[in-house]
ZAMARGU-4260 file (C-alpha; in steps of 0.2 Angstrom, whole numbers, plus 5000, padded with zeros to 4 digits):
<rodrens>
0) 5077/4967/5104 | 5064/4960/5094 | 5067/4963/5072 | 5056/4974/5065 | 5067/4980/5050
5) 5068/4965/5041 | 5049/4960/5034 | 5055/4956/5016 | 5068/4940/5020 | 5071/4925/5017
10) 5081/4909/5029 | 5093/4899/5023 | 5102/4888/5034 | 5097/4900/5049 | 5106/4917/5042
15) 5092/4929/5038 | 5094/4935/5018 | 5090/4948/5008 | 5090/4951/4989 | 5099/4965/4981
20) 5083/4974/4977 | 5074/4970/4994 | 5094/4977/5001 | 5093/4994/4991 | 5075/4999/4995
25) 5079/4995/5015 | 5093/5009/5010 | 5082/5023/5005 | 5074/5019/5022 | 5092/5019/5033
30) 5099/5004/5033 | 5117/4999/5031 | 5128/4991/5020 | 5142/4982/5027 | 5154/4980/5015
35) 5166/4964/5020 | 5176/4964/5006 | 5193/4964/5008 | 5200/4982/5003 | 5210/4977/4987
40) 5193/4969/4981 | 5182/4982/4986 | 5190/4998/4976 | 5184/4995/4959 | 5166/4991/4961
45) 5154/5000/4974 | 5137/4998/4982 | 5132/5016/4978 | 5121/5020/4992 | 5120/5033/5006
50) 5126/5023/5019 | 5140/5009/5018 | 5154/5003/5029 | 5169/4996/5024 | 5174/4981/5036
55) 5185/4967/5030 | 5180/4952/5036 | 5198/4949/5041 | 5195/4964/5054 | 5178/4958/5058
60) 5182/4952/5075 | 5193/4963/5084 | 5179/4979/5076 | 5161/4973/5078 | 5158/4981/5091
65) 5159/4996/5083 | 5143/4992/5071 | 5128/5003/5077 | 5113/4992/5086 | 5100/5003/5081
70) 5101/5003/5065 | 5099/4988/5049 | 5115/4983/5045 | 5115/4973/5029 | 5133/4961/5028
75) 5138/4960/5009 | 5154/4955/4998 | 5156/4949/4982 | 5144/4933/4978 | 5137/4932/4998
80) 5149/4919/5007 | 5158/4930/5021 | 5144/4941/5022 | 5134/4924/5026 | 5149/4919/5042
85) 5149/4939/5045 | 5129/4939/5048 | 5130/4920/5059 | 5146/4927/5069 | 5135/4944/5073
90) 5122/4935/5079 | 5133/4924/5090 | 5139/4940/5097 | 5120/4945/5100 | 5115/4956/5085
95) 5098/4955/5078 | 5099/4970/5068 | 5112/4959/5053 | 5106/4951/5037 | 5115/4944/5024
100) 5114/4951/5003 | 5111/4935/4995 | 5124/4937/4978 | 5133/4951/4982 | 5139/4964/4972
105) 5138/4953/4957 | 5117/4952/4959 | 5116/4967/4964 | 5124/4974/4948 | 5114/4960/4938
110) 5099/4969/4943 | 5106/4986/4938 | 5106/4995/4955 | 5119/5009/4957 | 5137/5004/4959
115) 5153/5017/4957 | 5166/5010/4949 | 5183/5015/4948 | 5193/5009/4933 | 5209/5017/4939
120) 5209/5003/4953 | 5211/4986/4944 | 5215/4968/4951 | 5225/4955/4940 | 5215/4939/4937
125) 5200/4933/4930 | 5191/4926/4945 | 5170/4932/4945 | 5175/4935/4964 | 5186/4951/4960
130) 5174/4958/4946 | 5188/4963/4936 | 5194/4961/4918 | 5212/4952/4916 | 5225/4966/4915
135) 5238/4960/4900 | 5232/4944/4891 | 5244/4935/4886 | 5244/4923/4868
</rodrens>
């Protein structure tokens, strides 16, 4: 199965990459967002989209299979490192239909696209990678 879905990309390191806003208009067209986050790290911020589906990248292996092959699936996490092994163990596995959102969530919120956020779900920490305030600072 030949690409067709991906005309807006760029290679790095042979992993096929979108940005956030090249990713967000590929959604209002049908494509998928993979969301590779761990659960804990992905409840507070969102990719608000139509269509996203939550698969750690712990869980990636043993449920790949599942993805659609028919459809653009877009691999993305917080800053674009797991969705990159995510996209370069898909296509080990024969999928041509995976790309990988260059930045994350953290671009794609940069260049103001839609996110829900949940501020009921927080993480402690003050890691860029969680994209969530310290809970209880301490003097």
């Amino acid at each position: 199965m030949k690409n067709t879905w991906f005309k807006t990309s760029f290679f790095a390191q042979g992993v096929l990459n979108l940005t956030p806003k090249e990713s967000f208009e590929l959604c209002k067209e049908g494509a998928i967002i993979v969301d590779v986050r761990e659960s804990y790290m992905n409840n507070f911020k969102m990719f608000h989209v139509d269509k996203v589906l939550y698969l750690p990248y712990s869980e990636l292996e043993n449920s790949y299979r599942d993805l659609p092959v028919d459809q653009p699936l877009i691999f993305a996490d917080a800053v674009g490192l797991r969705s990159r092994e995510s996209v370069l163990f898909m296509n080990t596995h024969g999928y041509e239909n995976a790309a990988n959102m260059a930045g994350g969530i953290v671009d794609w919120e940069r260049d103001n696209l839609p996110v829900t956020t949940d501020v009921t779900s927080r993480l402690s920490g003050s890691c860029m990678c969680q994209l969530k305030p310290r809970e209880g600072r301490r003097e």
